[in-house]
Each structure stands twice: as C-alpha cells, then as structure tokens.
GUKE-933678 format. One record per atom (N, C-alpha, C): residue in one letter; x, z, y. Coordinates in steps of 0.02 Angstrom, whole numbers, plus 50000, padded with zeros to 5 digits. Layout:
REM GUKE-933678
AXZY;...
END
This chain:
REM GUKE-933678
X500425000049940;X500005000050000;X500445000050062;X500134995150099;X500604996050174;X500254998850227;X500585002550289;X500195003950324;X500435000250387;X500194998350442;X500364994050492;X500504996750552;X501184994250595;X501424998850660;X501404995450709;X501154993850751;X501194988550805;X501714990850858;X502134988450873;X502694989050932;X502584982050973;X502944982251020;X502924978351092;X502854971451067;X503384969451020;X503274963050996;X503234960150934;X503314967650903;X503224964050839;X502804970250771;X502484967250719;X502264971450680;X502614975050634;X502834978350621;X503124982750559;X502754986650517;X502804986150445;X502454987650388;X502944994150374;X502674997650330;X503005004950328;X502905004250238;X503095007250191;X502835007750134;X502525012250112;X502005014250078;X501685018650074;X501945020349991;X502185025849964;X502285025649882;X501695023749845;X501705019549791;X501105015949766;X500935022849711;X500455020449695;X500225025549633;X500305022749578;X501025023749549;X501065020849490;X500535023249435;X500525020749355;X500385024649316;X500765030449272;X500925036049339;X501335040149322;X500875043549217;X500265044049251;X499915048049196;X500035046049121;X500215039149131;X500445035149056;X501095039349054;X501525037549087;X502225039549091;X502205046749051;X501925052149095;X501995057849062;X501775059748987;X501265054148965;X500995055848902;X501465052448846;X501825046948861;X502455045148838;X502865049748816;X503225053748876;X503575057448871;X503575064048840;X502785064748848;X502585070348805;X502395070348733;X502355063748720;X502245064748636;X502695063448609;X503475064548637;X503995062348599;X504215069248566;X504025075548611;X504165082848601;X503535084648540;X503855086148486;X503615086248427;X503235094148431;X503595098648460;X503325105748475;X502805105848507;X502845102848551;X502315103348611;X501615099748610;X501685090848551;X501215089748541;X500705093148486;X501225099448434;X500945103848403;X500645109248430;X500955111548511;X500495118148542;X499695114748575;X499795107748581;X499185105448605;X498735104148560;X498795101548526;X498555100548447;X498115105348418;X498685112648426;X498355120748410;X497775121948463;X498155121848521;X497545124648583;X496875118648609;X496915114048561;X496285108248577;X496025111448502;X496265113648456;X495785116548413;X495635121048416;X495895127748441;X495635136048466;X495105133248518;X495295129948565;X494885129048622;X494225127448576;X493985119548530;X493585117248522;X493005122548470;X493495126348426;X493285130948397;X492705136148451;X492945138748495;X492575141748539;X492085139748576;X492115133348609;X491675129348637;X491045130248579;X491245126448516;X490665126648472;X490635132848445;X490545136848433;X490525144148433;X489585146248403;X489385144448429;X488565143148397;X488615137548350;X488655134648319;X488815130248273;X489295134948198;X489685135348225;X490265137248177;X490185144348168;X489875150348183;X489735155048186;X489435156348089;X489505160548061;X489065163647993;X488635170347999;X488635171148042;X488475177748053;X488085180448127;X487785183448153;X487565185448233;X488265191048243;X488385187848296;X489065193848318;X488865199848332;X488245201848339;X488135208148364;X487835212748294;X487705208848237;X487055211348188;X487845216648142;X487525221348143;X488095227148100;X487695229048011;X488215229447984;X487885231647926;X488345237747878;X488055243447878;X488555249847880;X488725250147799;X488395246247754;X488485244547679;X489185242647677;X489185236747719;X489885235047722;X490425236047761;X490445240847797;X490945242947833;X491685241847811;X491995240047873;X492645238247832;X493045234947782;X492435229547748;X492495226747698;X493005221947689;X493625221347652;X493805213847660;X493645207747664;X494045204747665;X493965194047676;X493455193447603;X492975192347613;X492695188547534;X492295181847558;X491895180647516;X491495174247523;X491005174247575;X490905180847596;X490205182147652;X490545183247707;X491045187047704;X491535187147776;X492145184947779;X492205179747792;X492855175647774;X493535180047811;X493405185447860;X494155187547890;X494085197247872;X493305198547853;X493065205947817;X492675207747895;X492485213747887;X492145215747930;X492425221647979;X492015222348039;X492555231248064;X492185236148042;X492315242548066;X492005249748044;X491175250348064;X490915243548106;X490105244248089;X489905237448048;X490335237048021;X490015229547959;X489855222748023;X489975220948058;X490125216548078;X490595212048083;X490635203748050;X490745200148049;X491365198048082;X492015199748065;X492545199148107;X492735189448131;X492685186148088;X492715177948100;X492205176648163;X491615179548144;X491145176348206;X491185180148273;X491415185248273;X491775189248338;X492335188148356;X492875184948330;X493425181648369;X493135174948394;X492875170548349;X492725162948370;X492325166348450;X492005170248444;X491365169848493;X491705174548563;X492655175848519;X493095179248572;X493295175748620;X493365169748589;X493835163648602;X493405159548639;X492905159248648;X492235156148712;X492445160348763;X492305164748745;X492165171048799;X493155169648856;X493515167748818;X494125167448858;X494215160648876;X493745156448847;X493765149948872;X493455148448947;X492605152448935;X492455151248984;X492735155649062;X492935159349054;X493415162249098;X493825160249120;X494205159149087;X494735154649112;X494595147749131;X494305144549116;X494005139049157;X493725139149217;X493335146749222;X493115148749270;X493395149149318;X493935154549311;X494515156649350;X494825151449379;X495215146049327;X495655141049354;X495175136249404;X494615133049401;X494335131349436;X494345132049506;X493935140449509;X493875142749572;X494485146549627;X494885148449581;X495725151949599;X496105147649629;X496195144649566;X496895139149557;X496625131149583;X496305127949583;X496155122349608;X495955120849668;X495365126549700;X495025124749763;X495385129849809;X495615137549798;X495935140449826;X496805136249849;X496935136749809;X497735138449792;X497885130049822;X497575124149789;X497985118949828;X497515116349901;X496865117049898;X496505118949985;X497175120850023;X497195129650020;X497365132650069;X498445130450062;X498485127350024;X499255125850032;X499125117050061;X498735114250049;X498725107850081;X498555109250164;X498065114250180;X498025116150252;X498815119850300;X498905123250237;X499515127150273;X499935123850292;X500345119550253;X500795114750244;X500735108750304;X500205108550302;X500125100950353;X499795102150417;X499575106750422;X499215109550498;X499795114650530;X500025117850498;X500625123950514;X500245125850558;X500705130050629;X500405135250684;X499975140250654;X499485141650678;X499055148850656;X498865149150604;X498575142050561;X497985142650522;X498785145250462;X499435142250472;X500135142750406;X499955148450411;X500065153350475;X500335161650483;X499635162350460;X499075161450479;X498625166150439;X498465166750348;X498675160550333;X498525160150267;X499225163650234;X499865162950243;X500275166650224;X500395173950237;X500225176350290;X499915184550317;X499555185950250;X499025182950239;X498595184950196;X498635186050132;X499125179050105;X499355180750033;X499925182050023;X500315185350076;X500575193050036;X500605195350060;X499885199450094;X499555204750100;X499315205950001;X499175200749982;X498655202349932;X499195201949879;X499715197749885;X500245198849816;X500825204249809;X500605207949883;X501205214249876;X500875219749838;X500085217349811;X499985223249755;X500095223049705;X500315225549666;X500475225949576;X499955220649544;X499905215049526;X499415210849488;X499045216349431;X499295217149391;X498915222149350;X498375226649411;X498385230549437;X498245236649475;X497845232749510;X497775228949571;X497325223649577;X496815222349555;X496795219749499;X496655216549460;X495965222549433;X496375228649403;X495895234249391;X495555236049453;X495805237649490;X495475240649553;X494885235849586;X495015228649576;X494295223549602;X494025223849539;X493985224749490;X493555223349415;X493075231549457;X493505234949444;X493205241249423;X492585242949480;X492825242249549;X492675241049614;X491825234949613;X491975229449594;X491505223749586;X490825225249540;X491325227049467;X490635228849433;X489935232649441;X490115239849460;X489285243549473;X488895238149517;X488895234549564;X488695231249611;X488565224049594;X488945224149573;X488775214049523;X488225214249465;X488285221849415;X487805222649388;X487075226449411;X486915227649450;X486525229549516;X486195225649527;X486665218149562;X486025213649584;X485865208549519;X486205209449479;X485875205149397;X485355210849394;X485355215349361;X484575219049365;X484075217549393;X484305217749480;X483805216349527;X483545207449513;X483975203049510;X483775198449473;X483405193349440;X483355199049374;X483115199149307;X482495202849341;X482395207649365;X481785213449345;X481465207649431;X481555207649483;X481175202949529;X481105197649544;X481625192149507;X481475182049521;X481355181549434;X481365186149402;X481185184449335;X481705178849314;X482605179949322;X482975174549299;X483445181349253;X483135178549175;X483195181349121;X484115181149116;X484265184649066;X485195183049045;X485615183349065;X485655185849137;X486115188249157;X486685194349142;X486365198149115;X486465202849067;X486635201548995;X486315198548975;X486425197748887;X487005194348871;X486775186348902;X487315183048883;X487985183048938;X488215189248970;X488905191048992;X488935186749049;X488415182149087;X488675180349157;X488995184949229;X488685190249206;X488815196349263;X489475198149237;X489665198849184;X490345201649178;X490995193949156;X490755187249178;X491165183349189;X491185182249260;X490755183649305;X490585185249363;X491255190149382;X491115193849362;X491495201649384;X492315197249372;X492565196749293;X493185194249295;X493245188749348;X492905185149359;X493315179249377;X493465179349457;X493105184149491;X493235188549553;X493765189549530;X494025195049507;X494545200949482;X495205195349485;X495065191549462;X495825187349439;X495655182449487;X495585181049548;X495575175649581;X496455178549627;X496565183849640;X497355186449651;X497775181349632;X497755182949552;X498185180549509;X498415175949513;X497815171149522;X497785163149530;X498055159049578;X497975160349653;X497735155649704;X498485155849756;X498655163849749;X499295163749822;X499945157349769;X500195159649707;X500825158249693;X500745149449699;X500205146049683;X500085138749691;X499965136349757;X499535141149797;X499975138649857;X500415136649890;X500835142049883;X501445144549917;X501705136549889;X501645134649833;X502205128149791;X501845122049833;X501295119849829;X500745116349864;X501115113749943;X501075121049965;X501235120650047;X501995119750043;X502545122649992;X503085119650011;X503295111949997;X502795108649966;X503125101149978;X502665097849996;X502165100550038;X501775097450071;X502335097350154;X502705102250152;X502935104650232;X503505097850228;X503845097350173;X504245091350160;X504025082350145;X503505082350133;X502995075350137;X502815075150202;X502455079050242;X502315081050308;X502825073550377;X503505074250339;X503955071450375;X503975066250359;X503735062950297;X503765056550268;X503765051650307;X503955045350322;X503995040650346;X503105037450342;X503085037550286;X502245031350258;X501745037650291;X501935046950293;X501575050350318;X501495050150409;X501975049450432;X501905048550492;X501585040950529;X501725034150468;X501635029250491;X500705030750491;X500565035550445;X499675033850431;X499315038050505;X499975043650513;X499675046750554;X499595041150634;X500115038650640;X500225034550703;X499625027550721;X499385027750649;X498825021250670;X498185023250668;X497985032850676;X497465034950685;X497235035150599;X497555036750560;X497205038050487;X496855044350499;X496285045950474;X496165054150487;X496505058350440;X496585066550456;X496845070250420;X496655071350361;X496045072750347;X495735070550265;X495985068350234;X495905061650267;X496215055750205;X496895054850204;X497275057150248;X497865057650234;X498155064450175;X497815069150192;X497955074750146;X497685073650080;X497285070350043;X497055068750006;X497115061549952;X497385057449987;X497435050849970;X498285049149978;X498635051050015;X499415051650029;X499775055950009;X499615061850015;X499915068650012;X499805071749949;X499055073849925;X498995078149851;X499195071549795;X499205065849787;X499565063049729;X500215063649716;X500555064649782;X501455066049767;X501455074549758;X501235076549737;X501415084549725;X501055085449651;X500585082949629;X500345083149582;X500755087149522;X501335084249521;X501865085949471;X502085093249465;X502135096149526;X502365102049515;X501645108349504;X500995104649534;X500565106849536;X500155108349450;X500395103949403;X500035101849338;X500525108549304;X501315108149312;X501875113649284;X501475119949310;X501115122049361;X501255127649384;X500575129949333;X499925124049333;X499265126049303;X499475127249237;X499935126449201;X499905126449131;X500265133649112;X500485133849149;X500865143349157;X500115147649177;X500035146549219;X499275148949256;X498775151849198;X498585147749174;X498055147249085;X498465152449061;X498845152549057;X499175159848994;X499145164449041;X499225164949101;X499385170549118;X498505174249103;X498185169549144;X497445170749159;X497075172049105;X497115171249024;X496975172448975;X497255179648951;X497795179448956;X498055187748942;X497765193348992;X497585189449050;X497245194349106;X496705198949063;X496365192549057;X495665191949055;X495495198948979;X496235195648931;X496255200348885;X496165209648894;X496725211148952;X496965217848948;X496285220848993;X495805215749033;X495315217249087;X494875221149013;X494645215348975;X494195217648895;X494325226248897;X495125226548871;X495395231848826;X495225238348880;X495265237248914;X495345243148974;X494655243548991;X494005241848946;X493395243548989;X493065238149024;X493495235449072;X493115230549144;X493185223749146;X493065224549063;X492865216249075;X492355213649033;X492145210348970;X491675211348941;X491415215048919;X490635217548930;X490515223148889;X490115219548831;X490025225248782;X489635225048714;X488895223648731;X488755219448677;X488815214848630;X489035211248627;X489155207748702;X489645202048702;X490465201648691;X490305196948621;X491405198448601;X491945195048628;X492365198148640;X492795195848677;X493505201148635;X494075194448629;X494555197848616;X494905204348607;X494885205248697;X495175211548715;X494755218348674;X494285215548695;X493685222048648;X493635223948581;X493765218248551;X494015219648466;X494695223448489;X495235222348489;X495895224948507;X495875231948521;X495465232648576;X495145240348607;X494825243948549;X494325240648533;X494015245048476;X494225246948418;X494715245448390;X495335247348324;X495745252648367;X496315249948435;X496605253948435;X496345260548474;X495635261248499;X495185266248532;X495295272748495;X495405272348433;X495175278548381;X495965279748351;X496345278648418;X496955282348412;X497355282848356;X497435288348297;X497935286448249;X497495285148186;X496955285848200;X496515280348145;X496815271048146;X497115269348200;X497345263148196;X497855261648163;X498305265248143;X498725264748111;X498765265648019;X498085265648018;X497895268347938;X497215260947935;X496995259047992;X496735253448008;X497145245647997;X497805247948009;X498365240148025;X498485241147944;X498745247147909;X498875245747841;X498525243947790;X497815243647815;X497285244747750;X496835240247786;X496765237947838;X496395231847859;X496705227647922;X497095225447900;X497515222247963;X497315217347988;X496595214147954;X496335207847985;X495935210448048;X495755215348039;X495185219248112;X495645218348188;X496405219448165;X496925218848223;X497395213348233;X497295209848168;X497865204748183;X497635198048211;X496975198648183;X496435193248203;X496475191648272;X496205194648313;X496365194648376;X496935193948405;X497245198748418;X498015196348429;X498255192548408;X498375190748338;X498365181348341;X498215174748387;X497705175648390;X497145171048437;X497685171148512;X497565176448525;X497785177048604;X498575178148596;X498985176948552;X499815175748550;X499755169548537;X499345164548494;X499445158448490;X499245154948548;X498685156148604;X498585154048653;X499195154348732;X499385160648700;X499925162248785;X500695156748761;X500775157048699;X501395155548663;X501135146448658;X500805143748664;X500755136648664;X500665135048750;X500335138348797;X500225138648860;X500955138048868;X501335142748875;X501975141948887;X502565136348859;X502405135548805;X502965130748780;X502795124048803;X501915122848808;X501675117348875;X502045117048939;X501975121748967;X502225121449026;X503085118549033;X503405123049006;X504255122048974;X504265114248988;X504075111048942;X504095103748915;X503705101448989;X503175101349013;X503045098849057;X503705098349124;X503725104749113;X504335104549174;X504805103149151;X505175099749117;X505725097449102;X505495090349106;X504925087749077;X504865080049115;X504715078449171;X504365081749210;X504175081049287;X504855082249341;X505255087449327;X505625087749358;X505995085349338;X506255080449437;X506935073949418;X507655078649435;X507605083049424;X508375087749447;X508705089449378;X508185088749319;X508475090449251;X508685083649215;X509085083149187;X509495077749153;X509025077149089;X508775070149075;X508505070949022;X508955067448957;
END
C-alpha cells in the first residue's frame, strides 16, 4: 500500500509495510516444533473435552451417592468417586468448562480490549491520557497479584451475589445462581489486574516506536484519521509480540482462576471447578494424605488437568517466541 505526499513539485509515495501472509508463515514454522504441535494437540483436546462437557458427561456432577463413597475407577466411574460418591470424571470434565469459560472470559475482557486499547492510546496519543494510564497501572500492579486478586474476589462477591438474587427473585431471569454466572462474574472482575497492565505496557512500547515510522507519519500528513491509523497501520505490526504475551497470559489466568476455587472465592458448589476438587481432598487436612495413598485419583485428577494446561500454555508461548522474535537466531 502506498500512501501519497504532495510537495511543491512533485509527488512522493511513501511505503506502507504490506500485510504479508505472516499467519501462514507462523503456522509453518510452528508445525515443524514437534513438542509444541503436541501441547496444542493436548490443549485443543482438554479444551474440546470441556466445551462438550454435557455430552461427554456419565453422571450429574452434583448427584452424590454415599453407597459408593470413595469407590475406585470401575465400569460406572471410570476415574472412582470422592467421599460423597460423586462421580470424579464428570467433575473434572465439567472442571475444565468451568476454566475454559473463564478464561476466555478474562482474556477477552482483560487482555484484548483493556490491555491493547489502553496501550494503543498510550503509545500514540502520549501527554496526559500516557501519564494517566501508566499512573494507573502501577498503581494497580504495585499490589501483590495473588492478594489483589483475593481482596477484589472476596470484596465483589457478597454484592455480585446480591444483585443475582435481586435478579432472579424481581425480572424473573432464572440461573444466575445455579449455573455459576455470578461467580464467573465475580472471577473475571478479580483477574482483570492480572491481565490488562503487563500487555499494555508491551502494546504501548512499540507502538511509541511505530509512532515515528515513516508510512506512520506519511498517513498522518495526508489527513488519515487516528482510528484508522491505529488500527489498520499500527495494531498489525505489533501483533507478534502481542500473540507471545497472550499465550503466557492463558496459563497464568487458568492457575488464577485455580487457587481463586481453592481458597473459597471463586466457584462455589455445585458448580465444579478444579480448584474445588483440589480444596476439598486437601480441606480435611491429614486425612489427605491417607486420601493421596489409597485414592490418588480424587487428587491427581485435577492437578493433572491444570499442570497439563499451564505446562502446554507455556511451552506454546517458548516456541512462539522464538519464532516471532527476529533477535533470536534460528
């Protein structure tokens, strides 16, 4: 694409970087890494597993049966049951939604509209609106992420579940409660911290360096508007570092989401969720340890799930950044 400069006597064309098909490129490059097309492989099947989750389910995750308490892996419970006869297979699968949709949630509203918005504004507007948005996020990242994190969960909930009641009991809009929107509600507040300052900050620093571009100044000089310049010029050349940073992001935001479960303030019961299996074995203190020897699927199950998810998240990312970035020798 060219953009056009008119001077006294003559026209000059500027070049604008074309949009190659970088996206081929990377998928090239990425299926040559034999590891990595195996962590995707894993996490497009955990993921899909969860998605369908009503489908693939044998059991109601909530239905207990005290006959079988504790039972091992057999033909009726393919992973055994916990200490109220419930169905350990259909409470991880239905764990693994529950961290899907969260995290989708999260990355969405955190990491996409927050985090490259307010670094595409910072970056390219500078003056007040830079200092206010950087004032702000680290104001908010000089708190302990963990601690944060508890303190808006814990803080959000009485009040998030408040107006679901109110809700439910006066517009008559059923489920808010049952099926855990109020408490994906609650997380995905809680972890919007997590998400939004550190992708900025990356966002706005090579936005401040495109800013100077030649094809950026030529668009600016023939009256392009800022929109479309920030959007159509600017967010395709950053993309790269922006895709490395989301794929770190997902693990982190999944383990969040985990320790939010374990600690109380994040899903509550009936609805399963990881962290909450995890919590509820190791809850009963040194009963867990007579729990890991004599039923280790109640604990390993889970933690599985969510080590195979942070541990493929990451080795994604690795590999991504080693092809995106042109500073590493390939």
């Amino acid at each position: 694409m060219k953009n056009q400069i008119s001077t006294n006597d003559e026209v000059k064309y500027v070049e604008t970087p074309r949009k190659n098909n970088w996206i081929t490129q990377l998928w090239k490059e990425f299926r040559k890494r034999k590891l990595a097309m195996l962590c995707l492989s894993l996490l497009c099947i955990v993921y899909l597993i969860g998605i369908f989750a009503p489908i693939l389910e044998t059991h109601d995750y909530s239905e207990t049966n005290l006959s079988r308490s504790q039972h091992g892996p057999d033909k009726e419970n393919w992973l055994g049951t916990d200490i109220l006869g419930r169905d350990i297979y259909t409470r991880v699968i239905w764990g693994i939604q529950t961290t899907v949709i969260i995290t989708v949630a999260t990355f969405v509203t955190g990491s996409v509209v927050l985090g490259i918005s307010l670094g595409l504004v910072a970056g390219y507007f500078r003056g007040k609106s830079d200092i206010i948005i950087m004032r702000f996020g680290e104001i908010v990242s000089s708190f302990p992420d963990i601690l944060l994190i508890i303190l808006l969960a814990a803080t959000l909930r009485p009040r998030i579940i408040s107006l679901a009641h109110y809700l439910e009991d006066t517009m008559g809009i059923k489920g808010l409660l049952s099926t855990g929107v109020a408490d994906y509600l609650v997380i995905g507040i809680a972890l919007l911290p997590l998400s939004w300052f550190g992708l900025m900050r990356l966002v706005r620093g090579q936005v401040l360096v495109l800013r100077e571009a030649e094809y950026v100044q030529a668009s600016r000089a023939i009256g392009t508007p800022n929109i479309k310049i920030l959007f159509r010029h600017i967010l395709p050349n950053v993309l790269s570092p922006i895709i490395v940073s989301i794929s770190f992001t997902i693990g982190a935001i999944a383990l969040s989401e985990v320790m939010l479960s374990f600690f109380g303030l994040g899903v509550q019961p009936p609805r399963p969720s990881l962290g909450v299996m995890i919590g509820d074995v190791t809850a009963r203190g040194g009963a867990s340890v007579s729990v890991l020897r004599d039923h280790p699927e109640q604990l390993l199950a889970p933690i599985l799930v969510v080590w195979l998810m942070i541990f493929c998240w990451n080795i994604i990312g690795d590999v991504l950044n080693d092809i995106l970035n042109p500073r590493i020798h390939r």
